[in-house]
C-alpha positions in Angstrom: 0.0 0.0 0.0 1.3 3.3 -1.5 0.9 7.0 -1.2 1.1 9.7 -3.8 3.6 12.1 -3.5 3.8 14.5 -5.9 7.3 15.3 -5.6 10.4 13.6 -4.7 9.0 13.4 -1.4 6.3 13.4 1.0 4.3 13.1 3.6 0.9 11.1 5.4 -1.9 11.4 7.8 -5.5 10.8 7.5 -7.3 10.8 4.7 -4.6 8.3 2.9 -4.2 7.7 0.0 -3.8 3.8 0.4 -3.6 3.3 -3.4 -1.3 5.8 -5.3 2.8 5.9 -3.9 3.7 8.0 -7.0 7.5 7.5 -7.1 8.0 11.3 -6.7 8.8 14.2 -8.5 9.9 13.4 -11.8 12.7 16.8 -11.9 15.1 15.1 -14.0 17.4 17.9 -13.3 20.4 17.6 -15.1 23.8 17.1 -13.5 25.9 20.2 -14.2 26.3 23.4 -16.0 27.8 25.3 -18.7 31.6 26.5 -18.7 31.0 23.4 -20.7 32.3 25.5 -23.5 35.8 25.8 -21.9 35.3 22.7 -20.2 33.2 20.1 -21.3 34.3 17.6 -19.2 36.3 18.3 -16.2 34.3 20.5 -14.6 30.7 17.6 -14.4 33.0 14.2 -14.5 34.5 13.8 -11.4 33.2 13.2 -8.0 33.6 14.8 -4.2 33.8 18.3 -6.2 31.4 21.8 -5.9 30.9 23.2 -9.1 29.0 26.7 -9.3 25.9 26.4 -11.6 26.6 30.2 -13.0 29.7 30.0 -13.3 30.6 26.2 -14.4 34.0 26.7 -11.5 34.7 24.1 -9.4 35.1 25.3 -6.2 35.8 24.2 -2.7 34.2 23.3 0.5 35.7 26.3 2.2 34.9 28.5 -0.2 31.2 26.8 -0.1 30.9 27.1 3.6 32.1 30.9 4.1 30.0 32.0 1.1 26.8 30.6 3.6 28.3 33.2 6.4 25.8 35.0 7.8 22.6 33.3 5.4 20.1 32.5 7.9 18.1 29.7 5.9 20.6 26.6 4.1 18.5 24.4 2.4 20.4 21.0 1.5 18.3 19.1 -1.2 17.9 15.0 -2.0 16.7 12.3 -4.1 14.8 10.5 -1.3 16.0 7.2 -2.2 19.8 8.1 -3.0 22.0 7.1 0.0 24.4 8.9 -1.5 22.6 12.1 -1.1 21.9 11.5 2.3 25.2 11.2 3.3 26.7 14.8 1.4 23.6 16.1 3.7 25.0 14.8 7.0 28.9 15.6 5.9 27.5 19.3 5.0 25.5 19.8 7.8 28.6 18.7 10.0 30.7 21.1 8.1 28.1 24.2 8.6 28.2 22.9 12.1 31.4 23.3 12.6 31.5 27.1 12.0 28.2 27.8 13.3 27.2 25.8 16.8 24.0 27.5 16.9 21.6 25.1 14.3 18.1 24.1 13.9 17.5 21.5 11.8 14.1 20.9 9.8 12.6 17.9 8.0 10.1 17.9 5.3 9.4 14.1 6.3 7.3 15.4 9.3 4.0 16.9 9.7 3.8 19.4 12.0 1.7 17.3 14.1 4.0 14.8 15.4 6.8 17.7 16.5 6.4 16.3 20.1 7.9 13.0 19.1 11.1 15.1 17.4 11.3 17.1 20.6 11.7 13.9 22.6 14.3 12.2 20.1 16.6 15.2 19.5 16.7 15.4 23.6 17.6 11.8 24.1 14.2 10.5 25.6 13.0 8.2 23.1 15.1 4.8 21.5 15.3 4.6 17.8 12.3 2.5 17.6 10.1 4.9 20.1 10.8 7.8 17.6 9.8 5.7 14.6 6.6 5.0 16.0 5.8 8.3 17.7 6.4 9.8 14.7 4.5 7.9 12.5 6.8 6.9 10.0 5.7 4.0 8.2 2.5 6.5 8.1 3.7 9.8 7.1 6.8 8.9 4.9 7.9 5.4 4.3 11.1 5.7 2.9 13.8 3.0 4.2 14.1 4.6 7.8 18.1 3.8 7.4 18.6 6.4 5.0 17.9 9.2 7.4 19.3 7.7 10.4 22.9 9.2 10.5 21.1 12.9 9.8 18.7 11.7 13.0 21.5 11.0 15.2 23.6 14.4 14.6 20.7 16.1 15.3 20.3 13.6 18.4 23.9 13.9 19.5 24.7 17.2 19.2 21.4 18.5 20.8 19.8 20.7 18.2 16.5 21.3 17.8 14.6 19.5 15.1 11.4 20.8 13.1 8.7 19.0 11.6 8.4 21.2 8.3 5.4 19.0 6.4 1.7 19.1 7.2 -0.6 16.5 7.1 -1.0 14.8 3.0 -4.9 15.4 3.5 -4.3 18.8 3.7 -2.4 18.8 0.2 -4.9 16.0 -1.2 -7.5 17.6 -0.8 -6.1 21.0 -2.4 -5.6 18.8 -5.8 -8.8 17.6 -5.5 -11.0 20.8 -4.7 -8.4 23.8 -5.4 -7.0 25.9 -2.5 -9.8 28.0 -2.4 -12.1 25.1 -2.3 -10.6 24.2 1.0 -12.1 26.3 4.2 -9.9 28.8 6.1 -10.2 26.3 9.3 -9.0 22.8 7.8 -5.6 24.5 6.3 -3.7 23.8 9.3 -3.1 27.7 9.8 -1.3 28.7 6.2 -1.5 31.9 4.2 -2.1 31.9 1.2 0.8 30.5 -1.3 2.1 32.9 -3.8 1.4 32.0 -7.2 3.4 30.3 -9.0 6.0 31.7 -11.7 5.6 30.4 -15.6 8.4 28.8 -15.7 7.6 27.1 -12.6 4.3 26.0 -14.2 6.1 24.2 -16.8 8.0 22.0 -15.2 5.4 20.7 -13.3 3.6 20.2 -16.4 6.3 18.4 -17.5 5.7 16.2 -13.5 1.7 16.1 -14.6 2.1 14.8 -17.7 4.7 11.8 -16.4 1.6 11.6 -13.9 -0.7 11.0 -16.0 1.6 8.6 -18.5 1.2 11.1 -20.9 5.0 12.6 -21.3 5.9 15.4 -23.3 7.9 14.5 -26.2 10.9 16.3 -25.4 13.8 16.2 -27.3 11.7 14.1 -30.3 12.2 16.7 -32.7 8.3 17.2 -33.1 8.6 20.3 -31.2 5.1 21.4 -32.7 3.4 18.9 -31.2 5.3 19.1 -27.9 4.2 22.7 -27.9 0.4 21.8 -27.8 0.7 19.2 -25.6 2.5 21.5 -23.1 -0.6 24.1 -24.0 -3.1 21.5 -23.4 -1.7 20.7 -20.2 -1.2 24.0 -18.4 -4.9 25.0 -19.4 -6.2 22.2 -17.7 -8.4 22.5 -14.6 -7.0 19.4 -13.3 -3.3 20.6 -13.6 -4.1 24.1 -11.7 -5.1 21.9 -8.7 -2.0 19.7 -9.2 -0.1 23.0 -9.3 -1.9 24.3 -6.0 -1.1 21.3 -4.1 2.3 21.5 -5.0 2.4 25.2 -4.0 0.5 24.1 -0.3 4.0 22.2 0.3 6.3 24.6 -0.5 4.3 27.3 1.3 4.1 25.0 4.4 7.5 24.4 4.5 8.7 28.0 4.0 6.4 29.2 6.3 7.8 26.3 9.3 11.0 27.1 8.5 10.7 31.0 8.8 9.2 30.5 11.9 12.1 28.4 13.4 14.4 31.5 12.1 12.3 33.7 14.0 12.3 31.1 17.6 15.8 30.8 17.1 17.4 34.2 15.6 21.1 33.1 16.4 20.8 30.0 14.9 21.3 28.8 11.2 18.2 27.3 9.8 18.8 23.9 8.0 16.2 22.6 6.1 16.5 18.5 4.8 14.3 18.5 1.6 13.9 17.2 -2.0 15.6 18.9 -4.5 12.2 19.4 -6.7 11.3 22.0 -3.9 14.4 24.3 -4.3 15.9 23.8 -7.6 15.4 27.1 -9.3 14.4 28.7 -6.6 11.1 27.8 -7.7 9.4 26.0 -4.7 10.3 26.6 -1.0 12.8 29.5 -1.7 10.2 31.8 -3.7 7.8 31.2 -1.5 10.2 32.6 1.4 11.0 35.3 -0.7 7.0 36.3 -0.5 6.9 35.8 3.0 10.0 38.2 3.5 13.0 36.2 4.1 15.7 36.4 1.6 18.7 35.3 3.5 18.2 32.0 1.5 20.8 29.6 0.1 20.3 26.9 -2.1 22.9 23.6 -2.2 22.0 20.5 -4.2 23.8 16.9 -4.6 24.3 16.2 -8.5 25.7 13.3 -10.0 28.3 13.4 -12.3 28.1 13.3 -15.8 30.2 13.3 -18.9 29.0 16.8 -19.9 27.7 19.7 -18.2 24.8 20.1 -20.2 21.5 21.1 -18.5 22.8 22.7 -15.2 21.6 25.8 -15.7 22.6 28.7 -14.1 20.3 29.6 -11.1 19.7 26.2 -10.5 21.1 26.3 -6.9 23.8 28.5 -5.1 26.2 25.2 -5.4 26.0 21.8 -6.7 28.2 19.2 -5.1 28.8 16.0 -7.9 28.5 12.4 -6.0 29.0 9.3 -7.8 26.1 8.2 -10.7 24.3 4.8 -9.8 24.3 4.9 -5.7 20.6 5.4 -5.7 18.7 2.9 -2.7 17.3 0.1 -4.7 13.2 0.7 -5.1 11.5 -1.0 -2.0 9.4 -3.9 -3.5 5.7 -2.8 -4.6 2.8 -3.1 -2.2 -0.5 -3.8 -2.0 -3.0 -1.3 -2.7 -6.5 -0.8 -1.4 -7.7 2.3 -3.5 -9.6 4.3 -1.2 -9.2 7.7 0.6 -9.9 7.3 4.1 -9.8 9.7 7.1 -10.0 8.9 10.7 -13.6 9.8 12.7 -14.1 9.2 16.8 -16.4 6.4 15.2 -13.8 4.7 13.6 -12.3 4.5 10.1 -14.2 5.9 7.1 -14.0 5.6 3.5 -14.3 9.2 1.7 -13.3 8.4 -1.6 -13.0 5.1 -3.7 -10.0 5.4 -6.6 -11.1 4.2 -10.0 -10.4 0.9 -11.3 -8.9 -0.1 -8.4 -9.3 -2.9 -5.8 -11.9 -1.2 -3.8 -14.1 -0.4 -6.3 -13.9 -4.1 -7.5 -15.0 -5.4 -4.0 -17.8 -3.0 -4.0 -16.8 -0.1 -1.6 -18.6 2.5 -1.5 -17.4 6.6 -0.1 -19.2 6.3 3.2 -18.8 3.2 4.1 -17.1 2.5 8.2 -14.5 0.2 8.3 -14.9 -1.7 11.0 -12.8 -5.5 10.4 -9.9 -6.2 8.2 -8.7 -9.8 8.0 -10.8 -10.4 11.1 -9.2 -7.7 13.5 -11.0 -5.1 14.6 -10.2 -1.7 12.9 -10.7 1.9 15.0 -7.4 3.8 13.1 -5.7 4.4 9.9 -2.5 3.0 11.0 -4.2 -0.4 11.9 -5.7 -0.6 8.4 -2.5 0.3 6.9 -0.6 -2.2 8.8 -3.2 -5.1 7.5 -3.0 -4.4 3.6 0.6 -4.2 3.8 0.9 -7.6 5.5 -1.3 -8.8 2.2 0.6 -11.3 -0.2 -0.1 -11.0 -4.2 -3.0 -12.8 -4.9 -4.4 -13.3 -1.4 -7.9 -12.2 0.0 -8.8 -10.0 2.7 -12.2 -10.5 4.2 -13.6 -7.1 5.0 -16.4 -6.0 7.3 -18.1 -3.0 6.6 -20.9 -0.6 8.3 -22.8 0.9 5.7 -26.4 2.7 6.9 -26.1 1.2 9.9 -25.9 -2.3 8.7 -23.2 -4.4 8.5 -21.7 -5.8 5.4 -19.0 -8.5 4.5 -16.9 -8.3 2.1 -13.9 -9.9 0.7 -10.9 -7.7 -1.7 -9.1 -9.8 -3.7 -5.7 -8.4 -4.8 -3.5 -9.3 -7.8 -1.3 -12.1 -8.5 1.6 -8.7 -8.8 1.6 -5.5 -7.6 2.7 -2.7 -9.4 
């Protein structure tokens, strides 16, 4: 059981998405820039170097780290799945450590209602497994907890506070499905309004809507007519705007977590551990801090290297730091998936919404409908459900009790012989 995450992240409470794990933001961003004209190689081939997108320089860590003197917010961008990534995060945090003792470090892994739990670990009161399970991991983020770990336990170690940067994924669901102003003042977990978003931001997430919707645009095809209209078609569409707001409700969220932490803490360097599809640019989180005030910004991203610089544009980050191609975390195996929205009620768990074509639907689900059994347990929360589908096997059958109109209904889902 999956959960859709729009960009190279996210993010989960109730409702859930228990059918769509998207893999993430599709921001192929390319690995380096362009004083590929002097040097078309050296500067993009070779691993454990910084290279300045503006420029195409290499340059070096202390250059790196005394250029961030005095920037109040460093934001240190991942693939989610690239251990490699992970570990240039920890190694650069350490290294902005180093020079300035007074950090705060925030996650976009965490909604902001499980901060309690991240209180508790980064003061030494919880065990490894505590923390996982106080802060709802499996739940809100899913990723192989080992890859953020090490990051964890410099925070831990060292003492620093920790921030949970994300909101809840309902929150953001249901601004793609109903549009931010669709969504009442009192359900968007206190945010302002998002600034709009730039053209150029537009499209490439049209670019991330059409991978979405297995559509692609035909770039570099040579039909650049056609990939014209189909950009056209797509950033005219209703459905895309949505897409586009729900992306912007992230962004917005975490700029406005992390300008609060710079305000709790004005002493302190802000560090924020995100994907790189929110910064790159300066399209996502850092535009958004711009509207909200704060331009004491940097931007550092983790590129692999490449045999040209083509494609690293300049303004794509403040630096880029080339790691070694191929160390990405290999995909965790599919799961099963349900296809329902759900949401947790003080009666229980209900279904708001079931997904097309999928499983749910199949059985006979209906939005409405109370879970009350799964598999023969009893169900009162979204994490119980959760934890029953994942335990299902391809091709095995859950038995399923359901409260519809106050009656109660058995049912059995039958999943595939493969997941996706």
């Amino acid at each position: 059981m999956n959960f859709s995450l729009p960009f190279d992240r996210i993010p989960l409470a109730s409702p859930v998405l228990i059918a769509l794990f998207g893999a993430g933001l599709l921001l192929a961003s390319a690995d380096k820039t362009t004083a590929a004209e002097s040097e078309p190689l050296s500067a993009c081939a070779t691993a454990g170097i910084w290279v300045d997108p503006g420029t195409g320089e290499n340059l070096t860590t202390d250059q790196i780290l005394a250029d961030l003197s005095g920037t109040r917010i460093v934001l240190l961008g991942e693939n989610h799945a690239n251990a490699e990534h992970h570990r240039w995060q920890l190694h650069t945090m350490a290294g902005l450590h180093a020079r300035h003792s007074h950090m705060v470090v925030g996650f976009e892994m965490f909604p902001r209602s499980v901060q309690g739990a991240l209180d508790a670990w980064s003061q030494g009161e919880t065990s490894e497994a505590e923390f996982l399970a106080d802060s709802r991991w499996q739940e809100v983020w899913r990723y192989d907890p080992a890859l953020y770990l090490p990051l964890f336990h410099f925070v831990r170690q060292n003492r620093l506070p920790m921030t949970a940067l994300n909101v809840e994924r309902d929150l953001v669901s249901r601004v793609g499905q109903e549009g931010w102003e669709g969504v009442p003042i009192d359900a968007r977990e206190g945010l302002s309004d998002p600034a709009p978003a730039s053209e150029a931001y537009r499209e490439v997430l049209a670019q991330v809507y059409a991978a979405k919707q297995a559509q692609g645009l035909k770039a570099h095809s040579g039909d650049q007519e056609d990939n014209s209209a189909e950009l056209s078609r797509i950033l005219s569409d209703p459905g895309f705007d949505r897409f586009v707001e729900a992306q912007l409700t992230w962004d917005r969220a975490m700029a406005e977590a992390l300008l609060a932490a710079s305000r709790v803490y004005p002493e302190a360097v802000i560090v924020g551990i995100v994907g790189s599809g929110h910064l790159e640019q300066g399209h996502g989180i850092p535009h958004q801090l711009k509207d909200l005030g704060e331009e004491s910004v940097a931007v550092l991203l983790p590129m692999e290297t490449a045999e040209s610089c083509d494609g690293l544009a300049a303004g794509l980050a403040d630096g880029v730091f080339l790691v070694a191609a191929h160390a990405h975390t290999p995909a965790p195996p599919a799961k099963p998936r349900l296809g329902v929205m759900i949401e947790d009620t003080p009666n229980g768990v209900r279904v708001l919404e079931v997904i097309d074509d999928s499983i749910a639907q199949a059985t006979g689900l209906l939005a409405g409908d109370m879970v009350e059994t799964a598999a023969g347990f009893p169900v009162s929360k979204i994490a119980e459900l959760i934890e029953i589908i994942q335990r299902q096997a391809p091709g095995t059958l859950l038995p399923l009790q359901i409260q519809r109109d106050g009656e109660i209904i058995e049912f059995v889902a039958e999943f595939p012989t493969a997941f996706e």
